[in-house]
N, C-alpha and C positions, 0 to 999 in steps of 0.2 A: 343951319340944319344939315345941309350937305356935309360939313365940317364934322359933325356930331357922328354924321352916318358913317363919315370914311374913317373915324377913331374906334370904331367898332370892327373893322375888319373887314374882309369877306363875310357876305350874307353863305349861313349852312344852308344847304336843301333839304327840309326834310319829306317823308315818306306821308301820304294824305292820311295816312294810320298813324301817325307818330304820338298823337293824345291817347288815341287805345292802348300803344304799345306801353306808353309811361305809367298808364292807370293799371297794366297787367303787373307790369314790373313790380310799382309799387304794394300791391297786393300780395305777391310775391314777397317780397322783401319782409312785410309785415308778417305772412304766417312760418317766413323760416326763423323772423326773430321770437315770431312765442315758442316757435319748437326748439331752437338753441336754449331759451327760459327753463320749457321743460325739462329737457337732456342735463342742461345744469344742475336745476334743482332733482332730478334722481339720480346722479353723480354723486353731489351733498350726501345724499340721503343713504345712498349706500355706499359710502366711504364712511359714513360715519357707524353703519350697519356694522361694516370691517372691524373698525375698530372694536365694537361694543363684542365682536367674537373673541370667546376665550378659547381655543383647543385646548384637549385634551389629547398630551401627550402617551399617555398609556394605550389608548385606542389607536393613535396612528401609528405605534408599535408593533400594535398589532395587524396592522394593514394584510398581509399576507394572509396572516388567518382568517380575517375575516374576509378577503377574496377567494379562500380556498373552498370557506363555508359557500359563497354565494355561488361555485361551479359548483358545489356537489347539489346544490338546492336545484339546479338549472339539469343536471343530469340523470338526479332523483324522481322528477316530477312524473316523467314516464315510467317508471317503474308499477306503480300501483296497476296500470293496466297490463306489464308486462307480467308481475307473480301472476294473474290466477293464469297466464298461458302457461308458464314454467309447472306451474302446480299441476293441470292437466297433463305436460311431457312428464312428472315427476308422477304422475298417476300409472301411465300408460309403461314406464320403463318398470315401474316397479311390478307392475303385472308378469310381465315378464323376465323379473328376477323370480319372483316367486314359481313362475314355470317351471326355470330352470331346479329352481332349490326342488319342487318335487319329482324332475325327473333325477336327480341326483341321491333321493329317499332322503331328503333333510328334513326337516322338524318345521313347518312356518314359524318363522320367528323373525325378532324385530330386525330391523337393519343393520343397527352396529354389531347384533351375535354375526347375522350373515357375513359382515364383515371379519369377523375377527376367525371365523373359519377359512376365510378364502387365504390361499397362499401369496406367500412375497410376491414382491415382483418379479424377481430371478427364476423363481420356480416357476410362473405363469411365463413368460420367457421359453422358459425350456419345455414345457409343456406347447405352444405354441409351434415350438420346431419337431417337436415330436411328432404331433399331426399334420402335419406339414411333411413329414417324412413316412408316414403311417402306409400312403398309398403305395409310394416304392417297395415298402419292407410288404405289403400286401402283395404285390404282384411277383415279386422275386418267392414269396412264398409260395404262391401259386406254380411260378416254375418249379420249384423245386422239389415240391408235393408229385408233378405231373413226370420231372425227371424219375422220382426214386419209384413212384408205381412204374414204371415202364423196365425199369431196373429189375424191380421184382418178378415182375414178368416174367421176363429173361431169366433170373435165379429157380424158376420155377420150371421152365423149360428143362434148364441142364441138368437139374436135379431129376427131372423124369431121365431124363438120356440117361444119366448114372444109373438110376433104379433100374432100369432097363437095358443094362449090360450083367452079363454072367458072371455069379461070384465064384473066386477062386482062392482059396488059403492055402499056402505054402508054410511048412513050419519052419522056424527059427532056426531052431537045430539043423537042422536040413540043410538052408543054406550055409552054415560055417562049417557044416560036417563037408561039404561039397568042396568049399574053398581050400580046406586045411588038404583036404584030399588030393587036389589040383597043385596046389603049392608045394604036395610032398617031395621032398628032393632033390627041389629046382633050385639050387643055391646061387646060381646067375641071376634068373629071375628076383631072387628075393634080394642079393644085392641092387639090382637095379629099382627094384619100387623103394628101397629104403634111399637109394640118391633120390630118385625124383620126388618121395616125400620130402628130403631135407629141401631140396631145391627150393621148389613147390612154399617149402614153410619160410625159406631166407627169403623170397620175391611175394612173399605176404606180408613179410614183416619191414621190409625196404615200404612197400608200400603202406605200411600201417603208420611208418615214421612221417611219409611225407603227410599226412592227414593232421601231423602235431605242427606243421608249420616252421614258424621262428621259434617257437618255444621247444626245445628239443636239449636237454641238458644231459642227455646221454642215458642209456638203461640204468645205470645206479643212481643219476641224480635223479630220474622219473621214479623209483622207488623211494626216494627221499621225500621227495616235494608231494603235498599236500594241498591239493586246491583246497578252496571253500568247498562247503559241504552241499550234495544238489538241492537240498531243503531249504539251506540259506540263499542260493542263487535264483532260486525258483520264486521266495517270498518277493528279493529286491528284485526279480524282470517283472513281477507283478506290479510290484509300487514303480516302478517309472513305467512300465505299460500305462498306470492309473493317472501318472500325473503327463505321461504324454499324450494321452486321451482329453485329459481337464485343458492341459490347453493347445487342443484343438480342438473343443468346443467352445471356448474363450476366444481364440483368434477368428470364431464363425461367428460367434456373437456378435463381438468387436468389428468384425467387418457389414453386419447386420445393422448395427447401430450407428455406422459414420453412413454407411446407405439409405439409413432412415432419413439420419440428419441435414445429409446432401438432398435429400427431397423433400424437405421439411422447410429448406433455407431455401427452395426456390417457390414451395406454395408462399413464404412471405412472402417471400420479393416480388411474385405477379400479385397475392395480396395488396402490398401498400403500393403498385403500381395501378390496381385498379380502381380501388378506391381511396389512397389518399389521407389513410387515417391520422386521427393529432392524437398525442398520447400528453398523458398529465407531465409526463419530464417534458415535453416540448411547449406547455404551458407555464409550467414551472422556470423553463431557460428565459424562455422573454420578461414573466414576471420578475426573477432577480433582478435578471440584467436594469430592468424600467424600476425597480424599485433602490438598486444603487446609486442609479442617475440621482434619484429622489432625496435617496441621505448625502449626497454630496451636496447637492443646492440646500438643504435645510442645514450644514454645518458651513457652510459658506466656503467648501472647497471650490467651487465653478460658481459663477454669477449667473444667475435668472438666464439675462435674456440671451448668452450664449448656448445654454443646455437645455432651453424651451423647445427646439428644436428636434432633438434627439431625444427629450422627456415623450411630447406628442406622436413622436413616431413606434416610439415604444409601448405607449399608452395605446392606440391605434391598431398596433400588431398584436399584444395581451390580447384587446377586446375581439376582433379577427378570428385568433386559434382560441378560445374561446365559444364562439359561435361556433364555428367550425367543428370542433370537441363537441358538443351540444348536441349537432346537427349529426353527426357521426358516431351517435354514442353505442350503436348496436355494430358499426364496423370495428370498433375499438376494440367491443368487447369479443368481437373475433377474435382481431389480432392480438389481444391479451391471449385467448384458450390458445393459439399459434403457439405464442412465448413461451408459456408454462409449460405445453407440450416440449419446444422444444431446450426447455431448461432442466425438465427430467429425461430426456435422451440423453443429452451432455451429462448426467449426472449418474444414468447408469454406464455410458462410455466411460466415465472414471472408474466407473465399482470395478467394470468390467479390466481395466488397464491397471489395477491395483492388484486385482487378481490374479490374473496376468504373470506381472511383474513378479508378485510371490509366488506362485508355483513354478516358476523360469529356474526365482533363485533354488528354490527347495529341489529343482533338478541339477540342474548344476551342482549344486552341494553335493547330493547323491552321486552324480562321476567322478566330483574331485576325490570321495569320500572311498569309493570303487578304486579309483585308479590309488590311492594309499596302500589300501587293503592287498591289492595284488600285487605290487611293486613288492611289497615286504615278505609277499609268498614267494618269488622271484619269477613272477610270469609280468613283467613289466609289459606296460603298453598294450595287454589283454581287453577289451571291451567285455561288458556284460554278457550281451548277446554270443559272445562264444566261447564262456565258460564250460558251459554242458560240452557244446560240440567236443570240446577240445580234452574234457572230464573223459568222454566217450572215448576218444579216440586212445588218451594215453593208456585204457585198460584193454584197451584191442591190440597197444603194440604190448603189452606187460603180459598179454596172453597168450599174443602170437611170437611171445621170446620162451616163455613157460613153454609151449607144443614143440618147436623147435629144439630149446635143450632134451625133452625129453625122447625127441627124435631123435637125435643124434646122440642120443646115452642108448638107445635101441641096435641104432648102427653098430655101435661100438660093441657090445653083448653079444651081438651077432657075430662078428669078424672076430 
């Protein structure tokens, strides 16, 4: 028996629970194997479920659109309580179109007429900087109303001083009868005022030349030459007066319009700093992106279980900005009225810079077209601006040469 016992080994010790613990175990054992049974047979049941699926190809084609329908369904759904609020603002603004259309003696009438009477945009624009400028031009008026009564005043004073000094008439005759009289016989005298006339008329006429400038081609060729006519120079200072007025209302615009847009681009940007909005293109990026993953694993460019990864993640992120878009749908719709807003400033910053651009050209034209014109009169390098002056002055010197010969044809008769 001892033999028997020591072929058996060391005696194990076991634990005064070790019959509990076997009977836990085994219990154990038994309900994990009907639940392995289980799990097996709904394994079976749906792999063979799998199989028995047929897709349909034309519907997971459409995958997107039908995702795009499921966010607008998700964005929609609020809507219904938001119209009757809009309707109510859409009530109240229209009250007050209507104000306006009868403080203006319009007609009540439906919307689109109201529409189609209101001005461009350009014109509301300039009408904008008009009243904007209305109080300047008011107050300068006012000065100026306050200067010229006060002027009057004064005009009204001297005019009494005048009426109230003693009148006295001297007849005409008289005086040349006095002078001839005085002059009689004084042939020194009358030599001398006939020099000091001619003097007097050569240091008029020295002076009348220097008023022509560079343009000085001598008394016969000022008799020859021919400016433009002051009717014709008078039209064209008007039309570039008009187009250097146009744009410099153009360049006030245009600077109006990048100042809007410089405060336009930073309400977005504390905009989407404050709140955070998704927009449908930021929906739209992750969805591509997660739905290329998707047609490469179904034409067997990438295998499953390397792009399960990257599919999930993108899948994940879709569903995310999504919620988010959802949850944000009334910041959106801010930051859309932001965009549009400032996608019609950009877009009259172009009208404005096209405009611009062509009345630049059509000035420019106009001086190259000026500076032809006058090159071929032989007053090269003349400016518009001083044509007249320069009209003026050459009939000052062509009349103070005219006074002078005839002064000195006087001398001459005399002596």
């Amino acid at each position: 028996m001892e033999r028997q016992f020591g072929e058996l080994g060391e005696v194990v010790s076991l634990p005064e629970n070790a019959a509990d613990q076997l009977a836990s175990s085994e219990h154990e054992i038994a309900i994990a194997t009907e639940s392995l049974k289980l799990f097996n047979e709904q394994r079976t049941a749906l792999q063979e479920k799998i199989l028995g699926i047929h897709t349909d190809e034309s519907i997971l084609a459409r995958s997107a659109d039908i995702g795009a329908l499921s966010e607008m369904r998700q964005q929609l759904r609020n809507h219904e309580s938001d119209i009757s609020k809009r309707e109510e603002e859409i009530r109240v603004l229209w009250q007050m179109v209507e104000e306006s259309t009868r403080q203006l003696g319009w007609a009540q009438e439906s919307e689109d007429a109201v529409l189609q009477r209101l001005p461009g945009s350009l014109v509301r624009s300039a009408i904008n900087n008009l009243i904007r400028r209305h109080e300047a031009l008011a107050h300068a008026l006012l000065t100026a109303e306050e200067s010229f009564n006060s002027r009057e005043e004064e005009v009204k004073l001297i005019n009494a001083e005048i009426a109230a000094l003693p009148v006295t008439q001297t007849p005409v005759t008289l005086i040349d009868a006095l002078a001839k009289a005085r002059n009689l016989g004084d042939v020194t005298s009358q030599e001398q005022r006939f020099e000091t006339q001619v003097g007097r008329l050569k240091r008029g006429l020295d002076a009348a030349e220097i008023e022509l400038g560079s343009w000085n081609p001598g008394m016969d060729g000022l008799r020859k030459l021919l400016p433009p006519a002051q009717d014709e120079t008078n039209a064209l200072i008007k039309r570039r007066g008009d187009l250097e007025l146009t744009v410099s209302n153009i360049n006030d615009r245009i600077a109006e319009a990048k100042s809007e847009i410089q405060k336009l681009e930073l309400e977005i940007s504390q905009f989407k700093s404050a709140h955070h909005p998704v927009t449908l293109a930021d929906v739209q990026r992750v969805r591509t992106s997660r739905d290329s993953i998707w047609q490469a694993i179904k034409i067997g460019e990438v295998k499953l279980n390397e792009a399960a990864i990257g599919y999930e993640k993108e899948v994940a992120e879709s569903d995310v900005l999504s919620d988010k878009r959802h949850d944000k749908a009334q910041e959106e719709t801010g930051l859309q009225a932001l965009l549009d807003r400032m996608e019609r400033l950009q877009q009259q910053l172009a009208d404005f810079e096209s405009r611009l651009q062509q009345n630049t050209q059509v000035l420019t034209s106009l001086d190259q077209d000026w500076d032809t014109r006058i090159k071929a009169v032989g007053l090269d390098g003349m400016l518009l601006l001083q044509v007249n002056d320069w009209r003026a002055a050459r009939e000052h010197v062509l009349s103070a040469a005219g006074d002078l010969v005839e002064a000195q044809a006087s001398q001459e008769d005399f002596i």
